[in-house]
C-alpha positions as a printed Julia matrix, in Angstrom:
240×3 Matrix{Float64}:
  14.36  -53.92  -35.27
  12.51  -56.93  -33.37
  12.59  -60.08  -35.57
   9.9   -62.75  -34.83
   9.74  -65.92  -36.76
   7.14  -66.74  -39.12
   5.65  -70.27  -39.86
   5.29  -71.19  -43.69
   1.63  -70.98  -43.67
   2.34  -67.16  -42.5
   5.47  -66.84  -44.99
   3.13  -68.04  -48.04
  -0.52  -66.33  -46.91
   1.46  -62.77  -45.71
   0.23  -60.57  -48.23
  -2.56  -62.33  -50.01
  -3.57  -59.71  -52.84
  -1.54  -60.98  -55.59
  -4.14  -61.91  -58.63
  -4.65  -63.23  -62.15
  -6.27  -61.06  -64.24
  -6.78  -60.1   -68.21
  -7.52  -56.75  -69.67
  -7.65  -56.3   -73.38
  -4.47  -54.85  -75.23
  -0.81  -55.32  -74.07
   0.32  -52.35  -71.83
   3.86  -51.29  -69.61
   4.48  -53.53  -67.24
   7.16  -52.66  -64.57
  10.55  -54.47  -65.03
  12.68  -54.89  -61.92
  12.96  -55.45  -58.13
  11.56  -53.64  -55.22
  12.51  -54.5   -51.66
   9.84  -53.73  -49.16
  10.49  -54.07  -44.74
   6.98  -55.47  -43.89
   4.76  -55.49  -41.13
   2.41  -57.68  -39.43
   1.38  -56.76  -35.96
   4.71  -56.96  -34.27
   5.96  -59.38  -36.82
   8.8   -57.9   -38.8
  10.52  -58.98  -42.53
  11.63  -57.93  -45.32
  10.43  -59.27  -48.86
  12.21  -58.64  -52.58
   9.69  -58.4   -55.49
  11.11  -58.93  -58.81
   8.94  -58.16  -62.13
   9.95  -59.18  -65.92
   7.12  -59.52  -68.59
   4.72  -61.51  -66.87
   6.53  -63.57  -64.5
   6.82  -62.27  -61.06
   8.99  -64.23  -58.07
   8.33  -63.1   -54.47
  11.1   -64.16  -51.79
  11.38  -63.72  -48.23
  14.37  -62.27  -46.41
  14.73  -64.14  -43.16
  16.9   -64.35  -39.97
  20.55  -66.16  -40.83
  18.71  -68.6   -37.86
  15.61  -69.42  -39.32
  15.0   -73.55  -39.73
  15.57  -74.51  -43.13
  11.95  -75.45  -44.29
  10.99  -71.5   -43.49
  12.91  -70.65  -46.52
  10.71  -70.63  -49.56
  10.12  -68.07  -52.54
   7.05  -67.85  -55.07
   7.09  -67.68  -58.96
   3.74  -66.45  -60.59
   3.26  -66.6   -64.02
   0.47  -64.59  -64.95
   0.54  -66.07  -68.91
  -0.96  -69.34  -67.68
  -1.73  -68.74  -64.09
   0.12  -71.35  -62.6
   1.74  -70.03  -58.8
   4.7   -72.02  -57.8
   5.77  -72.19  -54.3
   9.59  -73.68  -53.52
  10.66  -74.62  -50.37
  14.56  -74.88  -51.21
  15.62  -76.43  -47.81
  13.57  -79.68  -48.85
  14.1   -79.33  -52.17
  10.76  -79.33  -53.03
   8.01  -77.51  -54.9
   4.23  -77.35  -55.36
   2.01  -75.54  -57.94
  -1.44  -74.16  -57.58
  -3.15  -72.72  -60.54
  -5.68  -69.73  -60.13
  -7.49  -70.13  -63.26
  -8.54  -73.46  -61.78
  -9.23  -72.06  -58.18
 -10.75  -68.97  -59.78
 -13.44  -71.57  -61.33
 -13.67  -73.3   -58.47
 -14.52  -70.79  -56.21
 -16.84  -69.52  -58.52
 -15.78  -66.24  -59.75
 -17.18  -64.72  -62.63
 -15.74  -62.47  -65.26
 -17.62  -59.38  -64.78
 -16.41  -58.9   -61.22
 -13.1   -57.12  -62.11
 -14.88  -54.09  -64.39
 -17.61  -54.01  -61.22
 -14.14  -53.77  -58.58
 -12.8   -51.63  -60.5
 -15.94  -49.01  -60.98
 -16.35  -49.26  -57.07
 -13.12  -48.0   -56.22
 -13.16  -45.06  -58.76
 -16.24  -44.18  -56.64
 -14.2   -44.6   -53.22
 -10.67  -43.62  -53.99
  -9.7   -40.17  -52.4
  -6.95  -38.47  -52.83
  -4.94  -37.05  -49.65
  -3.27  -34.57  -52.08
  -0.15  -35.56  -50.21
   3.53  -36.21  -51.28
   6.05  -38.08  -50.01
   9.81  -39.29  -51.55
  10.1   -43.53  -50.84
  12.64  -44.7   -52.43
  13.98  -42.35  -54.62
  10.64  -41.85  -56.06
   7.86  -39.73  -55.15
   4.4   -40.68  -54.55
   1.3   -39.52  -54.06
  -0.67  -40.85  -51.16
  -4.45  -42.14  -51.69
  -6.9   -43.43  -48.87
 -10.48  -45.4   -49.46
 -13.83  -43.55  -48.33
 -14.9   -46.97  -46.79
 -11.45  -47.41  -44.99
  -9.95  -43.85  -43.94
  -7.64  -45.58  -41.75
  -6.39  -47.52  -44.59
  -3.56  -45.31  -46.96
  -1.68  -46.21  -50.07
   1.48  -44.35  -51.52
   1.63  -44.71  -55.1
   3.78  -43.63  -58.33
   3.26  -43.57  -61.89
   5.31  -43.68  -64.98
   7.0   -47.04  -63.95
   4.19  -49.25  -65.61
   1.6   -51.82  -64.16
   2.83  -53.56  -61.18
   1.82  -57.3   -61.56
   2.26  -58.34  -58.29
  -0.56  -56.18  -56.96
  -2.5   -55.19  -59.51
  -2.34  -58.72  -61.49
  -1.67  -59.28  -65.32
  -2.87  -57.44  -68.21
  -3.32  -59.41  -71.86
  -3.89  -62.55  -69.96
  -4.96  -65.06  -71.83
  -8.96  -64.66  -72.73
 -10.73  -67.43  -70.58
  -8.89  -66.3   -67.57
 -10.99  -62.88  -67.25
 -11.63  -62.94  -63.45
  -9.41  -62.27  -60.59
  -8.55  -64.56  -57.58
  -8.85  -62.16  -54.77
 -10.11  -59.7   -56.63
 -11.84  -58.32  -53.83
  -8.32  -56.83  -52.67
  -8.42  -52.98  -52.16
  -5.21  -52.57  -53.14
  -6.11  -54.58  -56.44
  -8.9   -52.9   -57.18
  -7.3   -49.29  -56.26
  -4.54  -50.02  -58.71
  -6.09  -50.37  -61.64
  -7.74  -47.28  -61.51
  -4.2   -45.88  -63.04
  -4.52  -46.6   -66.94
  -1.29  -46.33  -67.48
   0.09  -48.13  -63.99
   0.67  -47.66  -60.88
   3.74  -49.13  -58.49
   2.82  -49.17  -54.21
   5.63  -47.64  -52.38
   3.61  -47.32  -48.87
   0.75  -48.92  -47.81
  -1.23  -49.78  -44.4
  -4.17  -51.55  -44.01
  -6.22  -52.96  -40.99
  -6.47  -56.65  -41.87
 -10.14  -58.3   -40.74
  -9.12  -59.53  -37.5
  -7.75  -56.1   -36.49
  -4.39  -56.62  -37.22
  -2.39  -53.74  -38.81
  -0.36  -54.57  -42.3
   2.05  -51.97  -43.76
   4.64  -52.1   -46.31
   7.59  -49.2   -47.2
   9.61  -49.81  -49.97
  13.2   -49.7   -49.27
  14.68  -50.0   -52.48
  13.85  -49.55  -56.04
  15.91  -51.76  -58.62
  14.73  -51.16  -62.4
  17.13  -53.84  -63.42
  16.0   -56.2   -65.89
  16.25  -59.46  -63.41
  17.44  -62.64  -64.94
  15.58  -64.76  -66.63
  16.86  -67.63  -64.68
  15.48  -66.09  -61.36
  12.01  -67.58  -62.43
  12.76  -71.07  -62.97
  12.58  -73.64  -60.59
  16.05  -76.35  -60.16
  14.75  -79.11  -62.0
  15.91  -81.59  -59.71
  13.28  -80.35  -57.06
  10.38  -82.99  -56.69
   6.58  -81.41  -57.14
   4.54  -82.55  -53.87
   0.64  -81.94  -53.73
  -0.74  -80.69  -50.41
  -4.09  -81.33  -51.94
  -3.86  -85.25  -52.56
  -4.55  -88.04  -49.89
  -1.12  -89.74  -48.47
């Protein structure tokens, strides 16, 4: 498999679909770890997604060669809504909350019942099967993006880390990114819905898939979604 290097802008913005989000009443969400190879163009990696209540931590499996500041993981807590990025190799860390950025960018609360009523109308099934995994899945394309295909089970809960949280607290209604098919497309499944396979066409052109490798229901450590304490916070936002 060819292995290209990716910058940490790349690393961080990869996938950007993951969203805060509140829905009334507590429901399943998945517990564990799922490894997924990803990718981008001719840009391959693999990422490990692990899940426990409502703290989800995304890391990136790179070459043994990559320069130190390229490793970095993600911790999003979907109780507050704070994202925290870590860059290990500098021993730093920086948080971003979405509530805030939701506000700022001037989302409003009614947009997730309107995404989600808009992809009821455009979700179609394929009425095809395949095993990823372990698990089977059924796969699901858009109306408005044939090209576009999702492979998805049920029975394994909501998936935070595309679909966002549910029972979030109540003045965090709206998503960030909430425009995201595959955001949208999940919570269509009352009961949850985990991606195995998906491909998309990204807006400049560029093909995205993702195929699960492995399937961990695990309980993950609670210690996996702390930061080391002796990390200092910087702010990319603030003036040197």
């Amino acid at each position: 498999m060819k292995t290209i290097r990716f910058s940490i802008r790349e690393l961080v913005v990869l996938i950007p679909i993951v969203v805060i989000t509140a829905r009334a009443g507590a429901q399943k969400t998945f517990t564990g770890t799922i490894t997924y190879d990803v990718t981008l163009s001719d840009k391959q990696m693999q990422i490990s997604i692990s899940s426990r209540d409502k703290l989800v931590r995304q890391d990136f499996v790179l070459p043994a060669d990559a320069p130190p500041e390229a490793q970095t993981y993600q911790i999003f807590d979907y109780g507050n809504g704070n994202v925290t990025t870590v860059l290990p190799g500098m021993k730093k860390y920086m948080v971003t909350n979405l509530k805030t950025l939701r506000d700022a960018m001037g989302q409003r609360g009614d947009e997730h019942t309107d995404d989600v009523r808009k992809a009821l109308e455009d979700i179609k099934p394929s009425h095809r099967q395949e095993t990823i995994a372990g698990y089977t899945c059924d796969v699901y394309t858009l109306k408005s993006t044939p090209r576009d295909e999702w492979c998805i089970t049920t029975g394994l809960g909501h998936f935070l880390y595309f679909e966002g949280a549910t029972d979030i607290d109540a003045d965090s209604p709206a998503t960030v990114g909430g425009n995201s098919p595959t955001a949208s497309l999940m919570r269509t499944f009352k009961n949850g819905a985990v991606v195995l396979r998906m491909r998309m066409m990204s807006r400049n052109g560029e093909t995205v898939s993702m195929v699960a490798t492995k399937l961990d229901r695990t309980t993950p450590p609670a210690t996996l979604f702390v930061r080391p304490a002796s990390f200092e916070e910087m702010n990319p936002f603030k003036a040197p």
